[in-house]
BAMI-967940 format. One line per field, with one value per residue (C-alpha): x, y, z; residue number from 1. Coordinates in pm, 1 decimal, m for minus. Last residue first. Example, Ala and Ser with C-alpha at 12.3 -4.5 7.8 and 13.67 -1.06 7.14 Angstrom:
residues 2
X <- [1367.0 1230.0]
Y <- [m106.0 m450.0]
Z <- [714.0 780.0]
pos <- [2 1]
//
This chain:
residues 464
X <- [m518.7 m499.3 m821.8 m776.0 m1004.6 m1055.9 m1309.9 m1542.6 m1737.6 m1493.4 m1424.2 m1787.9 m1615.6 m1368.1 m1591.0 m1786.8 m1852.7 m1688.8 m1369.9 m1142.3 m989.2 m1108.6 m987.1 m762.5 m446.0 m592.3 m938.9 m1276.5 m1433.4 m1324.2 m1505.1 m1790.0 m2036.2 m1806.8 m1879.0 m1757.3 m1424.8 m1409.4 m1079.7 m931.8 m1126.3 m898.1 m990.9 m817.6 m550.4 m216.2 m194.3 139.3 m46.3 m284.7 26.2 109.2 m266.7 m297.8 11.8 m112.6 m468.9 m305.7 m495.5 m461.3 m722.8 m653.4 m953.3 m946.6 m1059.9 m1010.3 m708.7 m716.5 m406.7 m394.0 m80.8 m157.3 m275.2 m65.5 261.9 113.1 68.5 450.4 567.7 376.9 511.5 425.6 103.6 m239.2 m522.1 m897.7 m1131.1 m1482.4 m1751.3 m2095.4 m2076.5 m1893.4 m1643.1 m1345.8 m1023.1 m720.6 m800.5 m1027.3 m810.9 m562.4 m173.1 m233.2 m274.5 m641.9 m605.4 m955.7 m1239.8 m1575.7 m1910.8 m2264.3 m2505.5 m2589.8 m2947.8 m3084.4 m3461.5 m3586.2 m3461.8 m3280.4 m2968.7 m2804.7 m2490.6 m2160.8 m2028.4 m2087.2 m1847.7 m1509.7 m1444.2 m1054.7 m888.5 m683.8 m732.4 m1082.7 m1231.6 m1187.7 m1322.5 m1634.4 m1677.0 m1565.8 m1858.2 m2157.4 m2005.6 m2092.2 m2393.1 m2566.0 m2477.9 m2621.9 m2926.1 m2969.5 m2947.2 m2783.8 m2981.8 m3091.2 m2849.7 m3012.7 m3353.4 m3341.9 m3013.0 m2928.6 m2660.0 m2563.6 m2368.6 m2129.9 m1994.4 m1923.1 m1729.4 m1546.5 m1457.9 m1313.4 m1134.5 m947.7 m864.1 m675.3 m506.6 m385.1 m47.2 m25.7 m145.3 m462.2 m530.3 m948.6 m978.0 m1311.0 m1331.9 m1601.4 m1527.1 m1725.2 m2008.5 m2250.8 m2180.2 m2537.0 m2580.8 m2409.9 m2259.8 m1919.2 m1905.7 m2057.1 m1764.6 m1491.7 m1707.3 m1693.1 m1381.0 m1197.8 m1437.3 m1344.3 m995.7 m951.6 m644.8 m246.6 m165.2 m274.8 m572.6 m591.5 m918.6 m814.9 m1031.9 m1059.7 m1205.4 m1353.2 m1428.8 m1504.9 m1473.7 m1485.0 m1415.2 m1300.4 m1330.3 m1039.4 m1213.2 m997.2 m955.2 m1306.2 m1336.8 m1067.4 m1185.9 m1543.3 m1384.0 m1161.7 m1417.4 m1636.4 m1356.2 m1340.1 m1684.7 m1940.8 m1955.0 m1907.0 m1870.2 m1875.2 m1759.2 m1791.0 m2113.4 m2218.7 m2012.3 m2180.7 m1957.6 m2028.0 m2364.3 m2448.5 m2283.2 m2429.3 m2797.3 m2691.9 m2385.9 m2567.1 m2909.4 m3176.8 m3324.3 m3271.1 m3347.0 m3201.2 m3172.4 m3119.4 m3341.3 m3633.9 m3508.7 m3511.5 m3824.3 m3812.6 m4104.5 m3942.4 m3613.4 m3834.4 m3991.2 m3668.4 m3513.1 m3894.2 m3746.0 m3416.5 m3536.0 m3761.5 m3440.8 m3245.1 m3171.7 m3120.0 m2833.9 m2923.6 m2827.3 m2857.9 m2867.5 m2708.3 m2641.1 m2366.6 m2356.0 m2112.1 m2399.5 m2557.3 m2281.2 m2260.7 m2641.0 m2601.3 m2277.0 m2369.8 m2739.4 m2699.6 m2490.9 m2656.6 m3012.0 m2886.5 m2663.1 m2547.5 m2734.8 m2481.9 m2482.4 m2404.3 m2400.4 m2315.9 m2232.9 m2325.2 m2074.6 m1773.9 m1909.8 m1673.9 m1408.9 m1274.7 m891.7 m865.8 m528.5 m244.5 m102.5 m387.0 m731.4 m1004.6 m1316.5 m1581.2 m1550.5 m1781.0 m2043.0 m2416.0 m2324.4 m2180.4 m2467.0 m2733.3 m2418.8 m2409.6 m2832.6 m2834.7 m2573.4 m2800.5 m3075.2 m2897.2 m2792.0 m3186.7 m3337.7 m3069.4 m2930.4 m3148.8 m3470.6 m3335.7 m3143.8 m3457.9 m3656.7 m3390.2 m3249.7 m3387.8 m3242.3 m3583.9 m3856.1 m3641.9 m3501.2 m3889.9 m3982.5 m3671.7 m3771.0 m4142.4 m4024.4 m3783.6 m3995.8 m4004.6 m3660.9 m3587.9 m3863.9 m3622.6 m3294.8 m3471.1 m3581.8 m3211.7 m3061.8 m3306.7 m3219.8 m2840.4 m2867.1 m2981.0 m2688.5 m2473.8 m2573.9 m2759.5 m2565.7 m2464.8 m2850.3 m2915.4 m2565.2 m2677.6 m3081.3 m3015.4 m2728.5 m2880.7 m3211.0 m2952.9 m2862.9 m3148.2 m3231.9 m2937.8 m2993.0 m3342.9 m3169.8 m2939.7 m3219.8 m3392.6 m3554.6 m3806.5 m3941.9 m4154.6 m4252.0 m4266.7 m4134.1 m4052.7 m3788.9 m3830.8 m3610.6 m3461.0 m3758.7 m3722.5 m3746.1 m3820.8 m3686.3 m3880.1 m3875.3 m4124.2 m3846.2 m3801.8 m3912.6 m4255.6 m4172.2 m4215.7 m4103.7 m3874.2 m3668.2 m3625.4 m3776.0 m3810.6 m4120.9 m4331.2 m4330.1 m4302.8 m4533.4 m4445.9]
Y <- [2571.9 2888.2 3147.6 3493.7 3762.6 4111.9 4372.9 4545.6 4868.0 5049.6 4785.6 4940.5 5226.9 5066.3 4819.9 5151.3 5465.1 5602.3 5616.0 5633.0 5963.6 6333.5 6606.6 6706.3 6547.9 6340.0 6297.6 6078.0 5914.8 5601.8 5555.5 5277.6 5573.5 5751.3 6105.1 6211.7 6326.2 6719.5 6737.3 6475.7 6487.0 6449.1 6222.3 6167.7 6521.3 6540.1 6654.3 6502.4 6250.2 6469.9 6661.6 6321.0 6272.6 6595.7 6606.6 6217.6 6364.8 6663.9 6943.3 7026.6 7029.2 6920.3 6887.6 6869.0 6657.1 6619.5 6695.7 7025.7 7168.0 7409.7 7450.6 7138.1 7322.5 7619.8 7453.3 7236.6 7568.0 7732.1 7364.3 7378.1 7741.6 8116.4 8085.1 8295.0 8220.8 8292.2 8218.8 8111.3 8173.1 8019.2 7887.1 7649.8 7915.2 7669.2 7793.7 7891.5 8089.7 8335.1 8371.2 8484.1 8343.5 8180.7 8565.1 8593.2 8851.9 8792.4 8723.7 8559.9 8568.1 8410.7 8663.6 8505.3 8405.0 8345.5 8330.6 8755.2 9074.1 8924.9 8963.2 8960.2 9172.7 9067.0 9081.0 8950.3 8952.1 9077.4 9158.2 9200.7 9070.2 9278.2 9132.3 9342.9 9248.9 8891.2 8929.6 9127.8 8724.6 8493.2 8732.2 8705.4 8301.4 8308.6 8533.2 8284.1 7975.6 8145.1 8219.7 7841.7 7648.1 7872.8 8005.3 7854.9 7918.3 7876.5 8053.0 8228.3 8376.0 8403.6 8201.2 8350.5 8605.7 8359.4 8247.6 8593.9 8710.2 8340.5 8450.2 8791.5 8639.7 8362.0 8601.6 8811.0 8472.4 8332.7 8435.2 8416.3 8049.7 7943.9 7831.8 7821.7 7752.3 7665.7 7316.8 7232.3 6850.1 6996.4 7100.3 7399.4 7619.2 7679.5 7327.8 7386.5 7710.0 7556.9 7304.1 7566.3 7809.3 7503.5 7385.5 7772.7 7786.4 7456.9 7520.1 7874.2 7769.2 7440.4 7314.7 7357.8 7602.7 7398.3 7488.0 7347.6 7336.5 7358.4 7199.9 7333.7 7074.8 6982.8 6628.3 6266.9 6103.3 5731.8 5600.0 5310.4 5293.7 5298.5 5491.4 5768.6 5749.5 5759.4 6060.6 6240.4 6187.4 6271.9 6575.1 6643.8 6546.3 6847.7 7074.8 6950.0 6975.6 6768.9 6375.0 6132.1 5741.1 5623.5 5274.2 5076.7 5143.8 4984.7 5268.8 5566.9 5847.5 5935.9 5851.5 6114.3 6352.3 6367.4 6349.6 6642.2 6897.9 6755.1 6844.7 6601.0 6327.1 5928.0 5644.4 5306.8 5058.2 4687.7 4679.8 4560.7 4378.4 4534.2 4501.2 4716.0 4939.5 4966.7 5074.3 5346.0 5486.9 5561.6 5742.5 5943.2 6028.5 6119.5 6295.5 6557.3 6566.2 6858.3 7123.9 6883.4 6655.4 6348.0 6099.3 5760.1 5446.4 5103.7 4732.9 4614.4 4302.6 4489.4 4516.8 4700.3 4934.4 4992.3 5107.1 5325.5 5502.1 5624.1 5638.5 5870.5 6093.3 6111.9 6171.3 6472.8 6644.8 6964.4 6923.1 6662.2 6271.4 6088.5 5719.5 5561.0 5238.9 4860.0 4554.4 4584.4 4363.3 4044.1 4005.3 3622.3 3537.8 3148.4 3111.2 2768.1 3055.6 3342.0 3219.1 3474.0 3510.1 3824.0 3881.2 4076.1 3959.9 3981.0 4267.1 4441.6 4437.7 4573.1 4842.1 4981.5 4979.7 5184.5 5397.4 5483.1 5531.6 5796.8 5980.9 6010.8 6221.8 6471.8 6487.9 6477.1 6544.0 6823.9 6990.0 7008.6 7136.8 7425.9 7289.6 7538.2 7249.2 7187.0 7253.2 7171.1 6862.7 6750.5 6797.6 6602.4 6335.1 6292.7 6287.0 6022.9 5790.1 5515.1 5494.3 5473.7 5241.3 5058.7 5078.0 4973.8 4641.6 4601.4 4661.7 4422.3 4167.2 4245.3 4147.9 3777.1 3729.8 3843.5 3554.1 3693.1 3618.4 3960.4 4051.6 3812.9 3913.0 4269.6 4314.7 4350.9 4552.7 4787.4 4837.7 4894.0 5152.0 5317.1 5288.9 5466.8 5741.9 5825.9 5834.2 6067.2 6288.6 6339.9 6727.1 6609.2 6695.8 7017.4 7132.4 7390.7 7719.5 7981.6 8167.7 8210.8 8014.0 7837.1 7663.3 7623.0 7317.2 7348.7 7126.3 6984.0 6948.7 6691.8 6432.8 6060.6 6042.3 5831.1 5556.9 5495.3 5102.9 4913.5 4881.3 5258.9 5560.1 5809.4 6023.9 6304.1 6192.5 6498.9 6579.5 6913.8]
Z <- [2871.6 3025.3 3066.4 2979.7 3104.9 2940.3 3054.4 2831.2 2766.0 2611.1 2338.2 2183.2 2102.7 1949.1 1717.5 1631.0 1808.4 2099.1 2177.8 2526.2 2755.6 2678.3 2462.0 2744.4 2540.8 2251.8 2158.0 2087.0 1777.8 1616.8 1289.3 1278.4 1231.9 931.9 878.8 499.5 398.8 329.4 188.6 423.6 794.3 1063.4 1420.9 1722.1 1733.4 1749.5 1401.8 1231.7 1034.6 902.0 737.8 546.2 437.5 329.1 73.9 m26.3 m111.7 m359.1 m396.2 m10.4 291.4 622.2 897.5 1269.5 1576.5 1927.8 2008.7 2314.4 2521.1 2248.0 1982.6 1780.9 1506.9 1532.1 1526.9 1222.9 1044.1 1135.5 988.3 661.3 584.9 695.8 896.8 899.0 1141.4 1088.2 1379.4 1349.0 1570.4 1558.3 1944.0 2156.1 2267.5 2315.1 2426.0 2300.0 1955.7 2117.7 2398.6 2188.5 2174.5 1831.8 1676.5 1534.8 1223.0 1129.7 1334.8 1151.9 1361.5 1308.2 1556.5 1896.6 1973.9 2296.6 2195.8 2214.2 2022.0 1802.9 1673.0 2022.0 1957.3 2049.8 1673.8 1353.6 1052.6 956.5 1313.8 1360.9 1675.7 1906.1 2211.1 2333.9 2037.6 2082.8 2488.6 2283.3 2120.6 2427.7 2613.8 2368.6 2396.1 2783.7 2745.0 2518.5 2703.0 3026.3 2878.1 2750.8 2451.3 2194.5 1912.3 1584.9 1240.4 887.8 978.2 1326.5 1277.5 921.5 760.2 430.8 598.9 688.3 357.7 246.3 523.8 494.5 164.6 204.9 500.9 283.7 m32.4 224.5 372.7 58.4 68.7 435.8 397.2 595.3 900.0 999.5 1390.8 1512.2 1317.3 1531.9 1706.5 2026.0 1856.3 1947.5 1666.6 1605.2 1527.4 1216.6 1193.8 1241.4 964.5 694.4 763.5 719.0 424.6 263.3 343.9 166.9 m106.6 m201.4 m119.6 m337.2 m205.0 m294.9 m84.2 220.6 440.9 809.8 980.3 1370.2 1636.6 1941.9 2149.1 2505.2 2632.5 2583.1 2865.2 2927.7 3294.8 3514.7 3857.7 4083.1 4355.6 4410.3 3980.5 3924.8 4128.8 3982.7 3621.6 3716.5 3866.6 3550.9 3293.1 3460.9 3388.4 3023.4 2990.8 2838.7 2745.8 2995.0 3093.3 3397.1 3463.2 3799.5 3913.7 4222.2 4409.6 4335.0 4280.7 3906.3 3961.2 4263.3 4067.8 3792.2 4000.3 4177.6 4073.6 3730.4 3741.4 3712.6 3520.7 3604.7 3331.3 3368.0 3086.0 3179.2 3467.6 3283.6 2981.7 2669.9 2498.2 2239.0 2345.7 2651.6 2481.5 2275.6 2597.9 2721.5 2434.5 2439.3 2780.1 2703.9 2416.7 2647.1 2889.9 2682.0 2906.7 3188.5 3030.1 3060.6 3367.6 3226.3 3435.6 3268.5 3198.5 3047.0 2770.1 2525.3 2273.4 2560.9 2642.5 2270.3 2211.9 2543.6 2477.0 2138.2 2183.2 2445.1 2265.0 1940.0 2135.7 2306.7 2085.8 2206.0 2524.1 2696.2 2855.1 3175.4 3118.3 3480.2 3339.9 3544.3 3433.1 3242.3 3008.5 2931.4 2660.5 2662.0 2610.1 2536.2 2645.6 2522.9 2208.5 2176.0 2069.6 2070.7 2233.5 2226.4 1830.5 1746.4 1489.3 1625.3 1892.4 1581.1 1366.3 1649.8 1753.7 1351.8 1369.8 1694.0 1520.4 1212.2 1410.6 1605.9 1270.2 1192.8 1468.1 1566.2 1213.6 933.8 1171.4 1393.5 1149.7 896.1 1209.9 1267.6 1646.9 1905.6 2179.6 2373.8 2141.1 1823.4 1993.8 2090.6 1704.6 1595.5 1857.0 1749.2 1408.3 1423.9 1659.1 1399.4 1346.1 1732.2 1762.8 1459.1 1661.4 1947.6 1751.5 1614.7 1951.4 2118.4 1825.8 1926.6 2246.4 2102.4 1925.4 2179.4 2389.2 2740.8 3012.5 3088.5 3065.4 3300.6 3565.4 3507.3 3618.7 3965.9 3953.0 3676.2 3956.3 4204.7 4037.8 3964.6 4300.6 4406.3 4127.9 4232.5 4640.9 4532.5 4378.9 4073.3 3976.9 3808.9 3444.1 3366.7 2993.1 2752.4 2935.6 2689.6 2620.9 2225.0 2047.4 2415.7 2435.3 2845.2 3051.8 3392.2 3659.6 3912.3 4279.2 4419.2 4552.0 4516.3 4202.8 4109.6 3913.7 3552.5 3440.0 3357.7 3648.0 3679.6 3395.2 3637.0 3721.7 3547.2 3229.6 2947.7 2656.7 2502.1]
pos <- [464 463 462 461 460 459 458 457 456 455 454 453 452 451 450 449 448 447 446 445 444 443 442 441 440 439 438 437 436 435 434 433 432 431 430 429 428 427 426 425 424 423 422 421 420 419 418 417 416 415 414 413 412 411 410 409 408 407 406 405 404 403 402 401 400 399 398 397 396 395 394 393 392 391 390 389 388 387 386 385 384 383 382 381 380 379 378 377 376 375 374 373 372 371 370 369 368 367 366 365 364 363 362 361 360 359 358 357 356 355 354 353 352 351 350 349 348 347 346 345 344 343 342 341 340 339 338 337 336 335 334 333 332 331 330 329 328 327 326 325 324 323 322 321 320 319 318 317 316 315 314 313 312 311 310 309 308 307 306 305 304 303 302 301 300 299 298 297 296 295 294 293 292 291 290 289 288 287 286 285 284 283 282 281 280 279 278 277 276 275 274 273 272 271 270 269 268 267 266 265 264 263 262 261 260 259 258 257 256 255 254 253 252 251 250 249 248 247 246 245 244 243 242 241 240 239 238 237 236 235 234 233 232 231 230 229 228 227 226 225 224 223 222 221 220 219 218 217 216 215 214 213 212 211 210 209 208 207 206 205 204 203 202 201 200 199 198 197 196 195 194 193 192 191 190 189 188 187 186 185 184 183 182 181 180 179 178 177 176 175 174 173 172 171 170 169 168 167 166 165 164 163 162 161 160 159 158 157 156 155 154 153 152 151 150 149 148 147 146 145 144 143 142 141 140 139 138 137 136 135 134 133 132 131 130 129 128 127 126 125 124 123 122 121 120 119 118 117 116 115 114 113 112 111 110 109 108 107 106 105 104 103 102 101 100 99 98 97 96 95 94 93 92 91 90 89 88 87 86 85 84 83 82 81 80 79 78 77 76 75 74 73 72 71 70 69 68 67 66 65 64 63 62 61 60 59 58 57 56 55 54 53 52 51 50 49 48 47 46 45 44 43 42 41 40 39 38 37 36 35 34 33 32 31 30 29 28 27 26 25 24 23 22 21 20 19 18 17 16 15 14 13 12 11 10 9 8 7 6 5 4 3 2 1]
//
């Protein structure tokens, strides 16, 4: 795979400060496909100072004119799409029709949402004798995951420049391939020099080196919940604002009254994607203890349609792969039923974990605590309406969830009691202008949309 072998700063590729490199591994087969560097505290100063330089312009700039930049990136973006599926197959093991409907194409949808925003938001309003103005933040430290590499960038970048901010990315670095073709693509744009900031490297490094720098004075983060916590602390010691979006265990709740087949088959469907590796995965499957027999036999079913290698690619890394190998015997160990799946590798190379389905998961189980972040899918039985919404929001997580029932107003009213940021209604379709982001340690802010682009600004009122 083609990779650049310096740092995308001031709008252009410079040399990194350092000569160590980090290799990047195809994690379907193990092998090595391309070097990028290893950047340093001294990359991410520069890059930094590069935003600094290049804010109070690009601040300036009238919205209307940010959002042609958007527009044009949105449409190198668009004509990149198979480029970036390939490089998210090579360095995620995405299945190529994953890569390309999702990986490649969703981005290009959000670019586009942030180039008609920028054009139409409202950045003054009129309240009483005030004129209240919204103002960029100024310079984001953008620090971005694996699961979805190009999704996540472009959905704090597009909206950080629609907001007028300038910023330095730190990718994730199992995934910097689409970083870098995300770089190219805002040159080709012509987004300002300065304005976009490119800066590979590991995170107890580079990561960290952003989160603490002091010229930039929002980070904002997808990943860990543990690694929200430090950023969070940080921020907070140096009053700097963030955006994380974090951990979740999401619970797919199934009334009575739904479709079953359906409601289980989507629920399995929903966590095999992406090999499992999505935060908002409805992990948790609750279904009546009338039903729940009927429920297991059909989730059995359901997974063993998605073959390892073909429907389902592997984890991203080694250590990924051992971790959720280990969440899976640690379900055994509690009590938990295997109905499907197991520890296993199914493979005998590429870090592959086989599609599992645990019945008889009590609430108190690890397994049904904490997120895996792999293709395994917990069944829970409750008693009534009220034992089911004690399980759902029974984890210190709220990030998403799903309710289904045969009656839309029965959902609706149970969705309203899930203390969670976002619920899908029988299956309701991704929305790019949605909110997205969580409650409790789900993370802190939204992105996407009008309020994910309200993260990236700062209110002044002036009086009249």
């Amino acid at each position: 795979m083609k990779a650049h072998d310096g740092m995308y700063i001031g709008g252009q590729w410079r040399p990194a400060a350092a000569k160590d490199t980090i290799a990047v591994v195809n994690p379907a087969d193990e092998d090595v496909i391309a070097h990028v560097p290893a950047g340093t505290a001294k990359d991410v100063d520069d890059a930094v100072r590069a935003a600094r330089e290049a804010l109070p312009a690009w601040a300036a700039t009238p919205p209307a004119e940010r959002a042609q930049r958007i527009a044009a990136l949105r449409d190198e973006l668009g004509r990149r799409t198979e480029e970036i599926a390939e490089a998210v197959t090579a360095e995620l093991g995405a299945p190529p029709a994953l890569a390309l409907a999702v990986h490649a194409s969703l981005p290009v949808m959000v670019a586009g949402s942030y180039a008609e925003l920028a054009g139409s938001y409202a950045f003054e309003e009129k309240i009483g004798n005030s004129t209240v103005l919204m103002e960029p933040v100024g310079v984001v430290g953008a620090i971005t995951p694996w699961n979805y590499p190009l999704h996540q960038i472009v959905a704090k970048v597009a909206p950080a420049l629609a907001a007028g901010c300038t910023v330095v990315l730190k990718p994730a670095e199992d995934t910097p391939l689409t970083a870098q073709l995300f770089a190219e693509a805002v040159h080709d744009a012509g987004v300002p020099a300065g304005v976009f900031n490119l800066v590979t490297g590991l995170g107890p490094v580079a990561g960290q080196a952003l989160a603490e720098h002091e010229g930039v004075d929002l980070v904002s983060f997808t990943g860990s919940t543990a690694v929200g916590r430090k950023i969070g602390a940080t921020a907070g010691g140096a009053v700097k604002r963030v955006a994380l979006e974090l951990g979740g265990k999401s619970a797919n709740v199934i009334l009575p009254s739904a479709d079953l087949a359906k409601a289980v088959n989507v629920g399995i469907a929903n966590v095999m994607s992406n090999s499992g590796q999505t935060c908002s995965a409805w992990t948790r499957m609750l279904v009546h203890k009338d039903q729940y027999d009927e429920a297991v036999a059909l989730a059995a079913a359901a997974v063993a349609k998605y073959t390892p290698g073909d429907r389902v690619g592997p984890l991203v890394n080694a250590k990924q792969q051992e971790r959720v190998r280990g969440y899976i015997e640690k379900g055994v160990e509690e009590g938990a039923r295997l109905v499907a799946g197991g520890p296993d590798a199914p493979l005998e190379s590429g870090y592959y974990v086989s599609p599992t389905v645990f019945a008889d998961v009590t609430p108190d189980m690890t397994i049904a605590q904490e997120e895996i972040f792999g293709p395994v899918v917990s069944l829970l039985k409750y008693e009534d309406e009220d034992d089911a919404l004690a399980i759902a929001n029974g984890t210190v997580y709220g990030l998403a969830g799903a309710v289904w029932a045969g009656d839309e107003l029965e959902a609706v009213a149970f969705a309203r009691r899930m203390d969670t940021g976002q619920v899908d209604i029988n299956g309701g379709r991704f929305n790019p202008l949605a909110p997205f982001g969580g409650y409790k340690q789900s993370g802190v802010g939204r992105e996407l949309g009008p309020h994910g682009l309200a993260e990236y600004l700062q209110t002044k009122s002036l009086q009249f």
